[in-house]
N, C-alpha and C positions, 0 to 999 in steps of 0.2 A: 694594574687595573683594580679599583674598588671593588671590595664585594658591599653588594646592596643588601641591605636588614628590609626585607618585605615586613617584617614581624612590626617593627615601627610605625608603619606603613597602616597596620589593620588591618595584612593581609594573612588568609589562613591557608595554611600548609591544606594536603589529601594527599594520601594516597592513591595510590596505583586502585584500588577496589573503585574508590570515591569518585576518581575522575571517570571512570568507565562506565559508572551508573549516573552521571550527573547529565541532563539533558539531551535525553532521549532513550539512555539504557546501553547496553552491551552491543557488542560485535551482532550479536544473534539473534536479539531482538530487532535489531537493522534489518534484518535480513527476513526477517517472518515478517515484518513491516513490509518490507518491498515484495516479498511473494503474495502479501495479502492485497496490497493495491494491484499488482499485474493480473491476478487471477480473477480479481473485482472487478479489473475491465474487461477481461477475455468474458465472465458471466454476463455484463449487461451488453456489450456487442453481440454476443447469443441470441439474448431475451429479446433487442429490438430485432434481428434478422428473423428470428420464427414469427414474434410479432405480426411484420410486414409481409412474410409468407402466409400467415394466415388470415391476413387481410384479405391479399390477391387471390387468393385460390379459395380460401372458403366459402365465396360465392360460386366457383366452377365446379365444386366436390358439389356442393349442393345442390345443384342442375344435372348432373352428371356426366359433365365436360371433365372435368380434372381426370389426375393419375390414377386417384384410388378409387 
């Protein structure tokens, strides 16, 4: 089997550092990434769920129907 000259080619060598950081970042950055979109959704499912609680009820607190 031939060994193929990438170098010919006008392709460039990296390292082991290079490729880890090359689009998108590290293992760890992946990872703070994905806990930062999951936590981002569990906050805005919060935010509309109290929202629409305090749509419904905050006319019932106000009358003095509601819990509190």
């Amino acid at each position: 089997m031939k060994k193929l000259e990438l170098n010919k080619m006008d392709v460039q060598e990296m390292s082991k550092t290079e490729m880890l950081n090359t689009e998108g970042g590290s293992l760890l950055g992946g990872v703070v990434d994905l806990l930062n979109g999951l936590f981002g959704g569990v906050n805005t499912l919060l935010t509309n769920v109290v929202g629409t609680l305090n749509k419904l009820l905050g006319p019932l607190i106000n009358i003095g129907i509601g819990p509190l």
